[in-house]
N, C-alpha and C positions, 0 to 999 in steps of 0.2 A: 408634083412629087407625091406619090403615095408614101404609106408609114416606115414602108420598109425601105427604101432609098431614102426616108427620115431618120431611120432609125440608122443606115450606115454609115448617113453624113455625119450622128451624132456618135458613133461608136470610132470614125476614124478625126475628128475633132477634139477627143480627148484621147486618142491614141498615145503611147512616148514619141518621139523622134523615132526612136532605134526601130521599133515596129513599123511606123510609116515609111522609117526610109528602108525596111528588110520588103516589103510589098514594094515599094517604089521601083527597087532593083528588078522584082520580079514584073515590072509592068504597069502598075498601077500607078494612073496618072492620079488620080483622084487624090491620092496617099501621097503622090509629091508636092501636088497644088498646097495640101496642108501644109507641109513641112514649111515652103516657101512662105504663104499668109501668115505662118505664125513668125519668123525670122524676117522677112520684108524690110520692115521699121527701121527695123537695126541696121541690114545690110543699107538702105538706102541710107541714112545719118551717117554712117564712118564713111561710104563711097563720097556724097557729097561735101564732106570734109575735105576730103584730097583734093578733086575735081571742080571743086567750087560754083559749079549753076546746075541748076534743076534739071536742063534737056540732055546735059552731059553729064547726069548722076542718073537718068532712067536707060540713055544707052550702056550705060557701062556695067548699072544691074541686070539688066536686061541681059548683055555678055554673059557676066556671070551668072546667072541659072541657066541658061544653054550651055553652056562649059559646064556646070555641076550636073545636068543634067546626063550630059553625055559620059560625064568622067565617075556617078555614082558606084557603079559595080567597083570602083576601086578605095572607095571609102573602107578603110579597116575599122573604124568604129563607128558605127549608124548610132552608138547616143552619142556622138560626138560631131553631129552634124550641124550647126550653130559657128563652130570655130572652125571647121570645114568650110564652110560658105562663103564666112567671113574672109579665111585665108586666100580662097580663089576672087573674092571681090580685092581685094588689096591688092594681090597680081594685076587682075584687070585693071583697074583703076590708075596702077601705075604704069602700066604700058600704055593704058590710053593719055596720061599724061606725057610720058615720050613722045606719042605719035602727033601729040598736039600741035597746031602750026606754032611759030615763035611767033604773032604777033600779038599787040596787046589786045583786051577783050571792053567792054564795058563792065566795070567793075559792080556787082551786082545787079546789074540790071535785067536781070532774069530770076531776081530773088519772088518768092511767092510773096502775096501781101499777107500781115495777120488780120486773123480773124476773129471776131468777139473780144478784140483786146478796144479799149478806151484810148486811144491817141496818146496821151500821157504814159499809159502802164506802155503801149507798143513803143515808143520812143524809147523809154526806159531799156525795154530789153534788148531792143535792137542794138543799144547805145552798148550794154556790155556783152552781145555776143561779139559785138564789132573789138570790142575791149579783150576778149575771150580770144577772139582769132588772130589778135595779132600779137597776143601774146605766145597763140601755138608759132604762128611763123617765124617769132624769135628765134626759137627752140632749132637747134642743130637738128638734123634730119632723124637721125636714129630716136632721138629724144622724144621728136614727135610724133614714132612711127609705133614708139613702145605707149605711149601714154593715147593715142587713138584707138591703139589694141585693146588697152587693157580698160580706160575710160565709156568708149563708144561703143566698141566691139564687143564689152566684156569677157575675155579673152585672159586664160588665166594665165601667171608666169612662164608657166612649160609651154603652153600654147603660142605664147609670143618667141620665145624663146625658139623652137622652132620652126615659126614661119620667117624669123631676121635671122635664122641660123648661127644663133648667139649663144654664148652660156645663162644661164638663168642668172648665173651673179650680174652680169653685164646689165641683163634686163633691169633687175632691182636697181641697180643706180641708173641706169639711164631713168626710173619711172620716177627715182629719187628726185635726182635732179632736175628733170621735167616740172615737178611736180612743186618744188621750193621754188624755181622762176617764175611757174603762172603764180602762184600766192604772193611772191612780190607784185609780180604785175597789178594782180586784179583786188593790189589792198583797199586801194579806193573804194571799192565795189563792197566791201564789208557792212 
């Protein structure tokens, strides 16, 4: 790469959102690659939330930025592309759970292993994400569709709000509620 495709990578790297994704619209793949590398982390963690194994959490991302891809020109607000993304990986995700077969899976057994943890500290954590998730599956479904939004996705009230097509008060207690049953659950874990 000479300086100058140095200097663009560095000028569209610290671009905003709204910028990358106003280029993007016009074409510019480069300017959406950003968008995605900087949002990725996030969209894959809430996706494999839902979906629960790693090969069915990069198809469904995967989905989703070819859906966003295609459906960018209809984005109304380019800095608000983060809960956009988010919102189209949620649809995905649960459609891909729909189309899932019924039968049962091996339950983590497609988990990645940790890395650089000490056997003890990765036990440990393992021990209360395991404690974490099943106290989201407690959660009545709304409960745990507002507190992914709003925890994983970060996803502000109005944003969850209209992706469950909810009133925001609805939100606030569902995130209430949510939110008082994992801190029972995970008092141990204190």
């Amino acid at each position: 790469m000479d300086t100058d495709e140095d200097a663009a990578a560095t000028d569209l790297a610290a671009a905003p959102d709204g910028i990358l994704v106003a280029r993007a619209v016009g074409g510019d793949v480069d300017a959406f690659d950003h968008v995605l590398h900087r949002h990725t982390a996030i969209v894959r963690a809430y996706v494999y939330r839902i979906v629960g194994t790693l090969s069915e959490t990069d198809d469904v991302v995967q989905e989703a930025f070819l859906t966003a891809w295609r459906q960018l020109p209809t984005l109304r607000d380019p800095a608000a592309v983060k809960a956009w993304l988010m919102r189209i990986a949620s649809r995905e995700a649960y459609a891909h759970l729909r189309r899932r077969p019924s039968h049962d899976t091996l339950d983590g057994f497609d988990r990645a292993a940790e890395s650089g943890l000490l056997p003890e500290a990765a036990a440990i954590r393992n021990a209360q994400l395991h404690a974490l998730s099943e106290a989201l599956d407690a959660l009545p479904e709304p409960q745990r569709r507002c507190w992914l939004l709003r925890e994983v996705g970060s996803l502000s009230y109005t944003e969850i709000a209209e992706e469950m097509n909810l009133p925001v008060s609805t939100v606030r207690g569902n995130l209430s509620r949510a939110r008082a049953s994992i801190t029972i659950q995970m008092a141990g874990w204190r």
